[in-house]
Structure formats: C-alpha cells, structure tokens
C-alpha positions in Angstrom: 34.8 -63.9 2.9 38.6 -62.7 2.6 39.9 -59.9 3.6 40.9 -58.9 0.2 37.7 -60.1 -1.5 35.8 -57.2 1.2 38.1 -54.9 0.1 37.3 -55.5 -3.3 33.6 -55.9 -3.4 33.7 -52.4 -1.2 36.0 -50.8 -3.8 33.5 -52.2 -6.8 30.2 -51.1 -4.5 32.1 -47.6 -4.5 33.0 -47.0 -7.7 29.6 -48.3 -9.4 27.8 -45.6 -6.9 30.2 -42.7 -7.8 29.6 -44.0 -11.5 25.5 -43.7 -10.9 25.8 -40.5 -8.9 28.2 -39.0 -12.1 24.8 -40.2 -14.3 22.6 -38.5 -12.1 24.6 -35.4 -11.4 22.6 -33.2 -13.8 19.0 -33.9 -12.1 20.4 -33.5 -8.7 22.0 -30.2 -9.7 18.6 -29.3 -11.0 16.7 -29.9 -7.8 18.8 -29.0 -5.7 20.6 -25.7 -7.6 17.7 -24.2 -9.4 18.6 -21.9 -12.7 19.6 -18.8 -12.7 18.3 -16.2 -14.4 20.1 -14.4 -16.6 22.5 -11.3 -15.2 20.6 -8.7 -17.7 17.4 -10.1 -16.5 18.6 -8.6 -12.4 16.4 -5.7 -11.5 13.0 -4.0 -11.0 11.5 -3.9 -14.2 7.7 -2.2 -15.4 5.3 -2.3 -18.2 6.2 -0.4 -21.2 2.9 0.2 -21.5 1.2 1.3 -18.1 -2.4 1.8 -19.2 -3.3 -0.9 -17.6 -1.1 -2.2 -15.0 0.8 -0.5 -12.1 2.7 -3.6 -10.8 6.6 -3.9 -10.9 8.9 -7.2 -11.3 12.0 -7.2 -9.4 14.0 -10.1 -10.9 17.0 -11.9 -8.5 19.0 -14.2 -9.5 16.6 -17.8 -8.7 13.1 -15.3 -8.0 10.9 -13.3 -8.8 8.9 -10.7 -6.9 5.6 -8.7 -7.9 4.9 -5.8 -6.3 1.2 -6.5 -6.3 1.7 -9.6 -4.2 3.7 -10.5 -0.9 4.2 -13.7 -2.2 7.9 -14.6 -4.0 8.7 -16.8 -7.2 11.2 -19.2 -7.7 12.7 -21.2 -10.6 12.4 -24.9 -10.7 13.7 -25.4 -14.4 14.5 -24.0 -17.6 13.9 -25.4 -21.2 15.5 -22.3 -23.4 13.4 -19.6 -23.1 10.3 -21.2 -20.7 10.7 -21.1 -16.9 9.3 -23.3 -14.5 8.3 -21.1 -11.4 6.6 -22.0 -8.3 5.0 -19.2 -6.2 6.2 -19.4 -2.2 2.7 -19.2 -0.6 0.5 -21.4 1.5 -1.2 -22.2 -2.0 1.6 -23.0 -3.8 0.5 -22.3 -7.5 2.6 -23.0 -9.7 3.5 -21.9 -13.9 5.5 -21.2 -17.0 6.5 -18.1 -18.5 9.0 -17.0 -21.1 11.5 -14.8 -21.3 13.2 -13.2 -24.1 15.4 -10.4 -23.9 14.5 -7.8 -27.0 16.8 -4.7 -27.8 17.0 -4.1 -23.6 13.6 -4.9 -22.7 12.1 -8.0 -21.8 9.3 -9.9 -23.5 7.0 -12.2 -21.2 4.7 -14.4 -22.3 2.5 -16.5 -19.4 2.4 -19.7 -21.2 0.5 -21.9 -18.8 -0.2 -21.8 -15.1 -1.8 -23.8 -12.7 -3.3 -21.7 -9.8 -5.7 -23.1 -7.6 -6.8 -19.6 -6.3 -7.4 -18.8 -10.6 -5.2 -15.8 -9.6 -3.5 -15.8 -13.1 -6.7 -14.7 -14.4 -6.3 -11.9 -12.2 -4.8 -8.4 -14.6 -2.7 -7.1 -11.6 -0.5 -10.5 -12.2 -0.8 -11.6 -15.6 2.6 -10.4 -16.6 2.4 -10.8 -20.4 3.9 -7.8 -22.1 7.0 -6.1 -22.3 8.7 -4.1 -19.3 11.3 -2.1 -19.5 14.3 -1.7 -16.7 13.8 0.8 -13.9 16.5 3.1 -13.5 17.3 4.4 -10.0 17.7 8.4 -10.4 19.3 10.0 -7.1 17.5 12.6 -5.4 18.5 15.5 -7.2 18.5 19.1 -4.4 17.4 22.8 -5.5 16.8 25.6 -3.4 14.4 27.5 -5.5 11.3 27.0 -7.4 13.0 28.2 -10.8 16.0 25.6 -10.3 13.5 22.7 -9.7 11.3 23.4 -13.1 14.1 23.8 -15.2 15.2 20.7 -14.1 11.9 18.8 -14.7 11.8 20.9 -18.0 14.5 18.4 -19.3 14.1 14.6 -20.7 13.8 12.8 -17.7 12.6 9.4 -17.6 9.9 8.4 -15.1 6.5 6.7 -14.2 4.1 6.1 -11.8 6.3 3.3 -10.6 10.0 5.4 -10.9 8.9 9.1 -10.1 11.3 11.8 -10.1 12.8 12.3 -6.9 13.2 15.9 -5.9 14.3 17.7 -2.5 13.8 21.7 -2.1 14.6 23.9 0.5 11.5 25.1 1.3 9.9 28.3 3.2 5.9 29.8 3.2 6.1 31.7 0.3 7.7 29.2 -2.1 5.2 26.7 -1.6 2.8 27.6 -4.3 5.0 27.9 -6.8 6.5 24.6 -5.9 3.1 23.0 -6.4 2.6 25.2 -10.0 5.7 23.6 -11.0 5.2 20.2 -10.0 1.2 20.8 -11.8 3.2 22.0 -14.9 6.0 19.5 -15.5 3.5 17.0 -15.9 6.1 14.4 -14.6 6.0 12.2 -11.6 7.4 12.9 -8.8 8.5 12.1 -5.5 8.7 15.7 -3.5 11.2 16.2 0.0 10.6 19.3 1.3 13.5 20.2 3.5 14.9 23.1 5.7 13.2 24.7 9.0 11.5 27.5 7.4 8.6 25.7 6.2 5.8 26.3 8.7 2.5 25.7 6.8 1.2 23.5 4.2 -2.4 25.5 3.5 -5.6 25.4 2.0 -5.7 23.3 -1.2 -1.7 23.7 -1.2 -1.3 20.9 -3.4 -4.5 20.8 -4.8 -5.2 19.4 -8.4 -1.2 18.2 -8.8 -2.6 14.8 -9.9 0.8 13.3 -10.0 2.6 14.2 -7.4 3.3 10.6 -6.0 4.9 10.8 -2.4 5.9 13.6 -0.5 7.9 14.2 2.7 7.2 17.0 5.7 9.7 18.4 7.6 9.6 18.9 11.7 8.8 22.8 11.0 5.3 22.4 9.7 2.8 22.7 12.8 -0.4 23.3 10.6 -1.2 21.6 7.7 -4.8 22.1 6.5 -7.3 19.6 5.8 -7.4 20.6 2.0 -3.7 20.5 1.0 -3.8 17.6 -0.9 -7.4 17.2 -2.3 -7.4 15.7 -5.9 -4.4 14.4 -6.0 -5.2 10.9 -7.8 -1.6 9.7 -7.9 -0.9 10.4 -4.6 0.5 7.8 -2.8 1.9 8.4 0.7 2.9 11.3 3.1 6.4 11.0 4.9 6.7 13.0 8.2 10.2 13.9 9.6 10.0 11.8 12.9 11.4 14.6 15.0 7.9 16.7 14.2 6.2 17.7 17.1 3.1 17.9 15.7 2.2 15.1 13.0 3.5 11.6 12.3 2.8 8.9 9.6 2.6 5.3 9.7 2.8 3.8 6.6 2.4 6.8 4.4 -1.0 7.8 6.2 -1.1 11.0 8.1 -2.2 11.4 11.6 -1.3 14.0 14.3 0.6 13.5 17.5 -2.0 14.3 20.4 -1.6 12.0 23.1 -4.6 10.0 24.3 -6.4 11.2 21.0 -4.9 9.7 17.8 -6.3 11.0 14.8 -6.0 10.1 11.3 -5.8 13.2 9.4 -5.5 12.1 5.6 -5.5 9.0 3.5 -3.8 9.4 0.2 -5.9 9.0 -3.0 -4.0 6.5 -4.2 -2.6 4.5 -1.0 -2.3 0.8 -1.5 -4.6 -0.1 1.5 -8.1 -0.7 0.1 -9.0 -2.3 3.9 -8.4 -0.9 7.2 -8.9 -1.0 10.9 -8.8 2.1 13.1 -8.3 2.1 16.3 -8.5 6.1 16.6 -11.0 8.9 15.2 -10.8 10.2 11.7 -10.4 13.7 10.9 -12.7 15.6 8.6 -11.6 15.1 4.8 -9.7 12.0 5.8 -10.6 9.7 3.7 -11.7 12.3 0.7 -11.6 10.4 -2.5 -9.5 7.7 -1.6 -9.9 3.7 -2.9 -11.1 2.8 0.4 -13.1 -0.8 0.0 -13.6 -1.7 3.9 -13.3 0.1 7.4 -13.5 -1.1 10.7 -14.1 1.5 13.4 -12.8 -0.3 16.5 -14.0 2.8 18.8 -13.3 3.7 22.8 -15.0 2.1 25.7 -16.5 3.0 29.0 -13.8 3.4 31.6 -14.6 2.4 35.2 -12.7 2.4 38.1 -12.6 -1.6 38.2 -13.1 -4.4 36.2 -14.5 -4.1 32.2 -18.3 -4.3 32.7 -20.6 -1.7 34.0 -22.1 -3.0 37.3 -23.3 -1.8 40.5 -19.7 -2.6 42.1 -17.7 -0.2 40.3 -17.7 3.3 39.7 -18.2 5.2 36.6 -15.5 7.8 35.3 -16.4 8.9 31.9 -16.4 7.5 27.8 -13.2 7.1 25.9 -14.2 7.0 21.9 -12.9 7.9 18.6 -14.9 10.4 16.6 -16.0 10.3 13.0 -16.0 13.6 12.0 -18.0 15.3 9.1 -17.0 14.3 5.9 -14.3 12.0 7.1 -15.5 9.7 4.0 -16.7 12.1 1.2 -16.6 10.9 -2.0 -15.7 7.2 -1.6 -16.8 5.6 -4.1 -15.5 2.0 -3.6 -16.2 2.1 0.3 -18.8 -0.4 0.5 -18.8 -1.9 3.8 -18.1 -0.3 7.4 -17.9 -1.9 10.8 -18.2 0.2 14.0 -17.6 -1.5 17.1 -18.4 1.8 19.2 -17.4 4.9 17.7 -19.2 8.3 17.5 -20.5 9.8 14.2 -21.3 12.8 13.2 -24.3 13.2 10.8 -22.3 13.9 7.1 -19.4 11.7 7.8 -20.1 9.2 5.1 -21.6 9.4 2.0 -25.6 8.6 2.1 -27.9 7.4 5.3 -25.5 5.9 7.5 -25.1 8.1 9.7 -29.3 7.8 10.2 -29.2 4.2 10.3 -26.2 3.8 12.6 -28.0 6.5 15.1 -31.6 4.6 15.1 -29.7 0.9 15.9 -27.7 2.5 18.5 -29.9 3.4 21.3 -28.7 1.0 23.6 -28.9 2.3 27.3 -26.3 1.4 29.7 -26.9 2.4 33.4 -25.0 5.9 34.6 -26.5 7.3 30.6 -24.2 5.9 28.7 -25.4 5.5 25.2 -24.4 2.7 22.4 -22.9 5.2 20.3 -20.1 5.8 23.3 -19.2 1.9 23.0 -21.6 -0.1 23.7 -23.3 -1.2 20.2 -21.5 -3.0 17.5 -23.1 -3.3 13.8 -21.8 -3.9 10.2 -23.2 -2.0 7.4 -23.1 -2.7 3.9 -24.3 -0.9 0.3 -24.3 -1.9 -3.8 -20.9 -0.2 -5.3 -22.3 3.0 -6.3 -22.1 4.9 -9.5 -19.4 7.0 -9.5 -21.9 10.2 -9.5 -23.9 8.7 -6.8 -23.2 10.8 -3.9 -26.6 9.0 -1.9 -25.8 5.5 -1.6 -28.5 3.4 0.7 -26.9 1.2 3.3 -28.1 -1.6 5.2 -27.7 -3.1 8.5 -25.5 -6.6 7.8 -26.1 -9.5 9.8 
C-alpha cells in the first residue's frame, strides 16, 4: 500500500471511530458519570411522620445514605422520576425508588428492589413516605434557667432526629430547674452544660425528662449519681468534656476514669448499640432499661509471675476481673443472651436466675483456690424475650 492510501485508510478508520464513539456518547456518559440528583434534593431529610421510623436520609449529589445502615447508595440511572440505585455493600442489593419533590418535601415511593438479604422488607429501611428537610439550628447559649424556657416556650422546630440544641451555664442549684424545664417544654433537646461551677449531677437529676436526647458534662462534675438519668427513653448518649478528671465516654456511653479498673457506669436508654462486648466491670444501674439485645462479658484473668497458665513453675500473684455489680441489668427487657468469659457476679445483677445458674456451672477449681468465677469458666446463657412485665425471666445454659 501507498503512502497516501495509509494515510487515508487511517484518516477514514479515525473518523468512522470518532463517528461511533459520538453515537455511543450518551451510554458511556451514563456508566461512567452517573445522574445527579437534583440540588433541592441535597441534605439530611426525615419522616414527616415519625411514628414509626427513626431513620434519616442524607441525600449527595450521586448517593444516598441511611442512618440505619453503614452501607451508602448510589445512582446508576434515571428514567424521570425512578432512580436506579445500587447499595455499596459486600451484598450488593440493588432497587428503584421515586422521587418527587411536593410543596418542599419529598415523596418516595420504593418501587421495586431486589435484595438478596430481603432487607427491603425490613421497616427501618423501607423509605416510602414523605420526609421533610432537616434544618440545622446553631446552639443557642443562656445563662439561666428562665432564659432557656422562654426560649423553648417559642415555635421551634425539632424531632427526635433534629433536637434543639441548648448550652447553659450551669452551677448546683440550677440543675433542677434545668431538668423541670427541659420536662416541661416537651421539646427535644440536645443539652451542653457549661462553666466550672457545676460539681454534681445527683440523685434522679434528670429523672423522667423522656426526651432529653444527648447531653454533655463538663470537667467540674466529680460525682454524678447512679440515678441521674433513670427513665429517660429518648436518651441517646452522654458527652464528657475530655479534660474531666473523673469520667469519660466513648461513644456516648459513660464510664469513669480509674486506672486499672474501667467501669461502665451508664448506658443510655436509647443508645444505638443493641450488642456489646465489655472488657471492664459494669456499675450498678448500668444498663437500667436500656435496648440491650446481647452482652459479652470478656472478664480478668489470673496473673502469674510467668507465662499464661497456672502450673507448678510459676508463681501465683493474685485475680484481675471485672465485676458485675447488683442491678447492672435491671429491667432489660430485650437482653436475651449473655456470654461471660470470666467475670464476677453479684447475685441481683440481671434480671431472673442467672446469677444462680452462672454460680452452680462455675465451680471450677484451679490450684492456689482460684475459682471459675475469677477467670477460669466460660458459658453462654440464653432466655425467651420476656414480657415486658416479666421481671423473672428463666435462663438456660447455651451450648
């Protein structure tokens, strides 16, 4: 072949593939550019109506996040209203909803899904309804109990999901009537209690105030009693200023600061753990009415001089273990299995005969008197849900 005739049949070869790739630009720009959503569609929405459902959406521009699931969606097409999404998990599932946009608040409807794990069937993420946008309110700051209720006295909006956030500067003797305020307003809110004057948070301080949602502790408080925030449903996590000498939190869940001897002091009512390991003791009241579903007590150990196993070659120093004080799980009415891999109990700690059970399966003698209940007996226990009136639940030894 010529020169020229090369340079031809490349120039031909050229244009006829720039020619198909024009033809195919639209389905490449859909696999590889995904559809936006909407810009009035950008932000956390919820539920108009939240009866039923707690969840939030948070919509981005190409995905979607529930706050119910770890999990992210993400467009793959769009035929008017209907969106193809595809969930980024290890499963993959896949589904159509559609969106409509209706006087500022957005219709879904869940049109079809195919979900190997069924989860659409699940209420937490079926997302048909109408949600409205969440709007961010700044933390508004007071310095008195009056200031504060005449504040929540006005037309604020809020919801379990967007509570009212609040800071006060805070001393002893304000405290109740911050708590009668918060009971009155029958609001949600999100509480910061601020200053250095603030030293206690006492018996049943915040009893009953069923929807106070989060609240934060400053470094002052050294004693905060075990009653403080009994019955409160909505409750959803304690904050401690890090610089507290006293008391931390990690993730919302209480606990104090003694080294050598973590304890876990209170688990909100309505925390969004419902399954837990704990690898320190638990406090009486702890776990007082919470949603609690599963706990694994991972305990101490024996602690030798050498080595991990009790033998005739090393010496023996003494037990390490994590406690179960009395009533650490009053009144949990979802817990319904517990694994203890070596921790103490103390009779009353949970709600019917464990406590029996666990201390006739544990008499296992190590040398030097060391009993099973210091660490050396592991056993999973299990029980029917109870009614919620059923404060004698039977449990049984697992296998």
């Amino acid at each position: 072949m010529k020169k020229k005739q090369k340079l031809f049949f490349g120039f031909t070869v050229l244009t006829i593939t720039v020619i198909f790739t024009m033809a195919e630009c639209t389905t490449f720009k859909e696999s590889f550019f995904p559809p936006k959503f909407p810009s009035d569609f950008i932000g956390t929405w919820e539920r108009v109506d939240q009866s039923e459902f707690t969840n939030t959406l948070t919509f981005r521009p190409e995905t979607i996040r529930d706050s119910n699931q770890e999990s992210y969606w993400s467009t793959n097409s769009q035929s008017g209203d209907v969106y193809s999404i595809t969930e980024w998990n290890p499963y993959g599932n896949k589904g159509k909803i559609s969106i409509k946009l209706n006087n500022g608040n957005l219709d879904i409807v869940a049109n079809e899904a195919d979900f190997t794990n069924k989860d659409w069937q699940n209420t937490k993420n079926d997302w048909t309804g109408t949600w409205k946008m969440m709007i961010e309110i700044p933390e508004q700051k007071f310095d008195s109990p009056e200031a504060l209720k005449e504040y929540l006295a006005g037309p604020l909006d809020n919801s379990r999901t967007n509570p009212i956030k609040v800071a006060i500067t805070v001393n002893d003797s304000m405290l109740k009537n911050i708590a009668d305020v918060i009971k009155s307003a029958d609001k949600y809110v999100s509480l910061n209690l601020t200053g250095n004057a603030l030293t206690t948070i006492g018996e049943g301080a915040f009893k009953d105030c069923k929807k106070l949602r989060m609240i934060t502790i400053p470094n002052s408080v050294n004693n905060i009693d075990v009653s403080a925030f009994f019955d409160c449903a909505n409750l959803t996590a304690i904050n401690v200023n890090p610089n507290n000498a006293i008391y931390s939190s990690d993730d919302g869940i209480l606990f104090n600061k003694e080294q050598g001897q973590p304890t876990l002091l209170f688990f909100p009512q309505d925390h969004w753990i419902t399954e837990i390991t704990l690898s320190a003791s638990v406090g009486p009241y702890a776990f007082y009415g919470s949603r609690i579903t599963s706990v694994t007590l991972s305990g101490g150990g024996v602690v030798l001089s050498t080595g991990n196993v009790l033998t005739q070659d090393t010496k023996f120093l003494g037990v390490v273990t994590h406690r179960i004080y009395e009533n650490a799980f009053i009144n949990c009415t979802s817990l319904t299995r517990v694994t203890i891999n070596g921790a103490v109990l103390e009779k009353g700690s949970f709600d019917g005969n464990l406590f029996d059970l666990w201390n006739k399966d544990s008499t296992v003698n190590l040398s030097d008197g060391v009993t099973g209940r210091d660490g050396g007996y592991r056993g999973t226990y299990t029980r029917p849900r109870p009614r919620p009136n059923d404060t004698s639940p039977t449990w049984t030894k697992g296998r």
